[in-house]
C-alpha positions, -999 to 999 in steps of 0.1 A, spaced: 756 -146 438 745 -179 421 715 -192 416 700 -229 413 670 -242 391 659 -271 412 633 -262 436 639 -272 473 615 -278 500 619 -259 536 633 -295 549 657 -303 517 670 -263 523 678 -267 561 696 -304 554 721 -287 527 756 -291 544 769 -260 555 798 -242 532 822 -219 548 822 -183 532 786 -188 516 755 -176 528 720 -195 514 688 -183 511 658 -195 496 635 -178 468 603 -188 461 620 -224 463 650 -217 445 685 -217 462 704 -188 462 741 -188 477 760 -155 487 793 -147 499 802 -128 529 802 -93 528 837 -74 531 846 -52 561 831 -19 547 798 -42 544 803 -50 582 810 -13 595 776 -3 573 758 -29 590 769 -27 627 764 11 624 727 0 614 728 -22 641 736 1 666 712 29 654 679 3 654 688 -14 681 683 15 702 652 26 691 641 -6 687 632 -18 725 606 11 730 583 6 698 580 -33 705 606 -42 680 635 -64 684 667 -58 667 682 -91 646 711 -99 630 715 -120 604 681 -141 612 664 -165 587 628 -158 582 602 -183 570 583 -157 541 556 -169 527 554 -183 489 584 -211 500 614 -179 506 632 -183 534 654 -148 536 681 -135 559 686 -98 559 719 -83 573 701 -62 603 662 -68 604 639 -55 631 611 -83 643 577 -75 667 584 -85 702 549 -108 697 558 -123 660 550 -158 654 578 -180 654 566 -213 635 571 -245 648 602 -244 628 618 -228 651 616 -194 625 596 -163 624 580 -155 594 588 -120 585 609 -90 600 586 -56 603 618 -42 585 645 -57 565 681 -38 558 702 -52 532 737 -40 527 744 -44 489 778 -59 483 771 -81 454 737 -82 442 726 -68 409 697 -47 408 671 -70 395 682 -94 427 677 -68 449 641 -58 435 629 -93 434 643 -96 472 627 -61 480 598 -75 469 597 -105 486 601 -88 516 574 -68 512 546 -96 494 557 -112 527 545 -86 556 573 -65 556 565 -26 566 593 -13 548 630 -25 534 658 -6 533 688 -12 507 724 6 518 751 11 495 781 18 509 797 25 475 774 55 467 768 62 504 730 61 500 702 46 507 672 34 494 635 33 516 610 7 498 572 7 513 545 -13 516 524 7 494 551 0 466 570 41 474 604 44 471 626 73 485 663 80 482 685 92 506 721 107 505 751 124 527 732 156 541 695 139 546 679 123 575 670 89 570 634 89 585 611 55 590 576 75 597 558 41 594 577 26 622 592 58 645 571 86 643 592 118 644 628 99 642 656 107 624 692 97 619 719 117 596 726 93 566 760 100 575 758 78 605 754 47 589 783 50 569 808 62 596 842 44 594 842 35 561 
């Protein structure tokens, strides 16, 4: 993942020509470019895809895939699988500003990219972020109220602040790989 120093505007990000194989986000202003994930980063996130998308519809949450969100403090973020209120506000960009949960699939982000995207996320309205990592088969729960919790092969991925009472196997997401 590479990063620029120049600081772009919402308008200058959106007229960058488009790069096959690179993703682009925006961070606080700064560019940040991304490859595509490899196929054990797509099995994790379709599995995540399927799981949300079911319990989505019936808590007034709509399951996204990689969607750009307009985050306040100039970031403009696309997670892998995100879930968004049925009644967010979608600026006159065209964008809604932040998913009520964001899943990122690490592939290859170092950790101090992830926490300064985990906390993006969450300075930006986000209820909770969740980072998977296929290569440790884990997966890591970040909170609004700045809580962490791990969970590994054998646990139950729970989201209490979103789905009272539901629980998937951690094993699930990473089926197939």
């Amino acid at each position: 993942m590479a990063t620029a120093a120049t600081l772009l505007s919402f308008e200058e990000f959106l007229a960058l020509p488009e790069v096959p194989g690179v993703k682009r986000e925006r961070w606080e202003g700064e560019l940040v470019e991304m490859g595509n994930g490899r196929f054990a980063h797509e099995i994790v996130k379709s599995n995540i895809a399927e799981i949300l998308a079911a319990i989505a519809r019936p808590a007034g949450l709509r399951m996204c895939s990689e969607t750009m969100y307009r985050m306040v403090g100039e970031s403009d973020l696309i997670p892998d699988v995100s879930l968004l209120s049925r009644s967010a506000n979608v600026e006159a960009s065209g964008y809604p500003d932040f998913p009520v949960l964001a899943v990122e699939v690490v592939s290859s982000e170092t950790a101090a990219q992830l926490e300064r995207k985990v906390g993006l996320y969450l300075n930006g309205g986000s209820v909770a972020v969740l980072v998977v990592y296929p290569s440790t088969r884990s997966i890591r729960l970040y909170r609004q109220d700045g809580s962490a919790q791990r969970f590994d092969a054998g646990q139950a991925l729970t989201l209490p602040e979103l789905f009272p009472g539901w629980s998937c196997p951690v094993e699930s997401i990473f089926e197939g790989l």
